[in-house]
C-alpha positions, 0 to 999 in steps of 0.5 A: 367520387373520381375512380380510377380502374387499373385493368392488368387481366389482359397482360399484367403490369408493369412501370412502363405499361402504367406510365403509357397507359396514364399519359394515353389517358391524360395526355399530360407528361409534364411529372414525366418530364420533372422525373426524368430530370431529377434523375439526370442530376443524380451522381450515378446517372450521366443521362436520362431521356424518355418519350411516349409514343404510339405503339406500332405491335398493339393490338389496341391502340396504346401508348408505349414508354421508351428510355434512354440511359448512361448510368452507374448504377446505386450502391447497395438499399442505402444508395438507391432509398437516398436516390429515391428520395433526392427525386422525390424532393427534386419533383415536390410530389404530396405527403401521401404520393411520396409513402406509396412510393417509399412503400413500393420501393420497401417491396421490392427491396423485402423481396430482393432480400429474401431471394438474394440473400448474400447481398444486394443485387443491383443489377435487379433493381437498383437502376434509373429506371426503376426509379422513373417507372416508381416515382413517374408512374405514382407522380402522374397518379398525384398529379391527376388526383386519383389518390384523392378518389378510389384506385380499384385493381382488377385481379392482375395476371401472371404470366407461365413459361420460363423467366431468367432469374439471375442468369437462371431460368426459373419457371413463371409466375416470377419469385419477386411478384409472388413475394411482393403479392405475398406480403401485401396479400394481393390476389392474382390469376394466372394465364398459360402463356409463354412470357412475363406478364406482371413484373415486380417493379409492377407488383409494388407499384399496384400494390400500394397504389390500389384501394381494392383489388378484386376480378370485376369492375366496381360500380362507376360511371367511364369517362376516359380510358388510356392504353400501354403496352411494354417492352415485352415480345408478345409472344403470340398474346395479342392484347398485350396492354395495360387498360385504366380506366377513369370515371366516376363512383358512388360517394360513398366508401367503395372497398371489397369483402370476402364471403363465404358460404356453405350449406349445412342440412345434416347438424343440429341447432346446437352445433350451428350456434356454436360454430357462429360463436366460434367465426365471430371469435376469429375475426368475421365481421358478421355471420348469418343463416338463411333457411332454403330448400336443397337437393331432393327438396331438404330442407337446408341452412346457409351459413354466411360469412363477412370477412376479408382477404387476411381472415378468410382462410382460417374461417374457411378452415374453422366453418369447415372444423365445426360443421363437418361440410365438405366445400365453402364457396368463396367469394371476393364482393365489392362493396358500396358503405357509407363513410363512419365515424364516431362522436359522443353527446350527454343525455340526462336522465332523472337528475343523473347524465350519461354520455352515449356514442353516436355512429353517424354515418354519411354519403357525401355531405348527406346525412344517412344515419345518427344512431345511438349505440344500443349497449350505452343506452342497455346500461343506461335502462338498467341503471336507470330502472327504466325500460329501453324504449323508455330510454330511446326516447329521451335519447332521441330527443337529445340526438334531435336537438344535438343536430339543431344545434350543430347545424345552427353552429354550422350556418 
């Protein structure tokens, strides 16, 4: 399956390093090219030109985004949405690009609403090259293919130091990225640098691009890499680049998981059962325990959770609640699953049918597993009066010949 990696741990991100960084590793500016002249017939915009060249101040060799523009400027959310959308019709990118970009630019407009609150700002985003760093930058990833595969986020950085907002100097990381992260529950680090690193024309672009965000690569084999870098002084960051990289990864599903553990050696049975009664009841998707040795040779459990980035805090919360620890170690996991779905067959048992669901799940076009749902084949076992092994049997037989018949349909 086609992977793309959005490294942003070096400088953050912004639309034109994303730009840069897709054209270095493609080599291909023809979206670019219908964007900007989409652009250029918009009433508010007199004129619109980019290029893409070598960066002379990069540490690595990277490419780096220029424009030039005579502008008006849009009037109000209205106007800028409508402009949106006359390019994106202008340059005929996919259903699927065309939402990502509506929901970049519904971020940024959430978070200008919550920081300007008498009224729309135009001077923060409602400009030509808002809309080409948008717009460019997810055309370039449609036209690519990446959105047909898995866009993995490397946790992005912000920057420190001060950042003008407004005519204001306001102290880093900057109020728009942290509420576009915010609302899109997007992790991030920081690093103690003077400058802006992620922006929020870059926070909303990543966070409706990536499949999964997390601090390491995903498993994946590189086949490309592209560089960019910005407008931006370096202010002393000698890697101020945007890194993606292209490849290839398992077929099956890739996303990421939250885990969260903690050791326990002074509560009883009791008060651990409970307590994973209570995690499940708030959302973990499986919890477990796992019996070691601790300090001073004691015996100890482990209690570990399967959550996501939306639960974790409130069962880090109700873990530390019920067991009286004193720390949970947490762990954001990238992960490998085979894609699932859900399907159903009739099984017949003495004169009487019943319909049991089947979870079949697949790598690619290979079958790994059929399995019958254990609790229709419980209620089945009972209502039948005969024992569950019993009723597996048939079941299995009918799942058997249910396949025969399908793949025999197939060919």
């Amino acid at each position: 399956m086609k992977c793309l990696v959005i490294d942003s741990r070096l400088a953050g991100i912004a639309g034109d390093m994303l730009i840069s960084a897709l054209v270095d590793l493609k080599g291909d500016e023809e979206p670019l090219r219908r964007t900007a002249e989409a652009i250029s017939g918009l009433e508010s915009c007199r004129s619109f030109t980019f290029s893409v060249e070598e960066s002379d101040d990069s540490f690595f060799p990277a490419k780096k985004l220029s424009i030039e523009i005579e502008e008006g400027g849009v009037d109000g959310k209205d106007g800028l949405l409508e402009a949106a959308s006359l390019v994106m019709d202008a340059i005929g990118i996919s259903p699927a690009a065309r939402k990502k970009a509506e929901a970049a630019f519904d971020d940024l407009l959430y978070a200008e609403k919550r920081l300007h609150r008498s009224g729309f700002n135009r001077h923060e985003i409602a400009s030509a090259d808002t809309l080409f760093d948008v717009i460019g930058s997810i055309a370039l990833l449609d036209s690519a293919g990446f959105f047909d595969g898995i866009i993995h986020a490397i946790t992005p950085v912000v920057g420190a130091g001060s950042i003008s907002v407004r005519g204001e100097q306001v102290p880093g990381p900057a109020p728009a990225v942290l509420e576009i992260f915010a609302r899109k529950k997007i992790p991030f680090s920081g690093r103690d640098v003077d400058m802006e690193f992620t922006t929020p024309t870059g926070a909303a672009i990543l966070a409706n691009i990536a499949t999964t965000v997390s601090p390491i690569y995903p498993p994946m084999t590189p086949e490309a890499t592209g560089y960019g870098t910005g407008t931006r002084r370096n202010n002393g960051n000698p890697s101020n680049v945007l890194r993606v990289v292209a490849g290839e990864t398992s077929a099956a599903s890739n996303d990421s998981i939250v885990m969260l553990e903690t050791n326990v050696d002074d509560i009883p049975g009791e008060i651990i059962g409970y307590t994973i009664e209570r995690l499940f009841a708030e959302g973990a998707a499986d919890v477990f325990v796992t019996g070691a040795i601790g300090k001073k040779n004691r015996p100890v459990n482990i209690i570990s959770v399967i959550t996501n980035r939306q639960n974790h805090l409130r069962l880090t919360e109700t873990l530390m609640k019920e067991t009286g620890t004193l720390g949970v170690r947490i762990y954001e996991v990238p992960r490998l699953v085979a894609d699932r779905t859900r399907e159903s067959i009739n099984v017949g048992v003495g004169n009487k049918q019943y319909q049991v669901s089947l979870k079949r799940s697949t790598v690619g076009e290979r079958l790994v597993s059929l399995k019958p749902e254990y609790d229709d084949l419980k209620k089945i076992a009972l209502d039948a009066g005969l024992s569950l092994r019993e009723i597996m049997d048939i079941a299995g037989k009918e799942i058997s010949d249910y396949e025969s018949r399908s793949e025999t349909e197939k060919n």
